[in-house]
N, C-alpha and C positions, 0 to 999 in steps of 0.2 A: 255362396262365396260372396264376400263383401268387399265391395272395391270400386274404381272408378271404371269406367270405360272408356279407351284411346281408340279411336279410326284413325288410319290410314289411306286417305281418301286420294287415289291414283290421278295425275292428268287430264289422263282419259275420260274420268266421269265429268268434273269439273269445265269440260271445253267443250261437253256434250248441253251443257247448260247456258240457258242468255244469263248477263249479268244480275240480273235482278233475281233472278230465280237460285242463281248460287248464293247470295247473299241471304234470301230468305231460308237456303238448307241451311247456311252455316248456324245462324240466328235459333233456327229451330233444333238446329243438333247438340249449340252448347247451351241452351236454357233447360234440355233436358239432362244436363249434367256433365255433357260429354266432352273429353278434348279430342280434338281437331288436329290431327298431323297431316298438312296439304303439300304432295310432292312437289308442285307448282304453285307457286304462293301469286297473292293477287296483285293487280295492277295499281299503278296509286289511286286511280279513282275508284277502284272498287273497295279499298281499303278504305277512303273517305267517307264511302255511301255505308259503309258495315257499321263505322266509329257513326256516323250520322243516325238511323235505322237504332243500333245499339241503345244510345244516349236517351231516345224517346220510350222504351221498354223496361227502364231500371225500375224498381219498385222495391224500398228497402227490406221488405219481408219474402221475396221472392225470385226476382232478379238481381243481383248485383252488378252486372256488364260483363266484359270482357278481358279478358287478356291478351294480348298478340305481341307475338317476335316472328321476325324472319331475320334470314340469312340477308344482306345487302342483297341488291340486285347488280346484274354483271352488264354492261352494252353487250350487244353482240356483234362478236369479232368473227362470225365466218368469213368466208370467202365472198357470199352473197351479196352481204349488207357489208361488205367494205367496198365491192366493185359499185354498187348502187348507192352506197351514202347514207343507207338510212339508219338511224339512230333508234334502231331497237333495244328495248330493255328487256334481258329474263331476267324474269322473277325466279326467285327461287324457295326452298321447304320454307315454310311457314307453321308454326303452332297457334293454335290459337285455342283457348277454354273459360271457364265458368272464372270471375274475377276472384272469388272465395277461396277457390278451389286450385289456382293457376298461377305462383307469384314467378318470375324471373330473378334468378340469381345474379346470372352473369350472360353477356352475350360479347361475343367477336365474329370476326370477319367466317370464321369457319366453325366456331360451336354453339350451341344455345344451351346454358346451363337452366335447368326450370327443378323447381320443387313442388311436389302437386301434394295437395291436404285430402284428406278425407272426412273434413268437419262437416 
């Protein structure tokens, strides 16, 4: 069967991982074709170090880069971090995939419209 292949890669693995080492699966999962649906989308600096890590790997015949949408991220309004002040941010689902392969349609606050090629 001929087609792309989507992960859905859980929290759970992702938090199980240091920064650097998520950033090298992600890198390595979509140069081999693949997109990336992360329940937990990343931090802004881990976002900066992917787009960073990304940009030195393009190779016109073989890499093209990346794609990436998420959802905004939300502050968190529990209980917790309102009694204590602290200004946490979730992140939230993230796509990310092969540039060629991955364009964005349309994104808001609650959908990401994406169309994926099979070129």
């Amino acid at each position: 069967m001929q087609g792309i292949q989507m992960d859905l890669v859980s929290e759970d693995r992702l938090a199980k991982m240091p920064p650097v080492e998520k950033i090298r699966f992600i890198i390595d999962e979509v140069k081999s074709g693949k997109i990336l649906v992360l329940e937990k989308g990343l931090t802004p600096e881990e976002e900066a170090t992917l787009i960073e890590m990304t940009m030195t790997q393009i190779q016109p015949d073989d890499f093209a880069g990346i794609e990436m949408e998420s959802y905004p991220s939300q502050p968190d309004s529990s209980l917790i971090g309102k009694l204590f002040k602290k200004n946490v941010v979730r992140t939230r689902l993230t796509v990310i995939g092969p540039a060629n392969k991955l364009k964005t349609l349309k994104k808001d606050r609650d959908m990401i419209s994406a169309l994926v090629s099979n070129k």
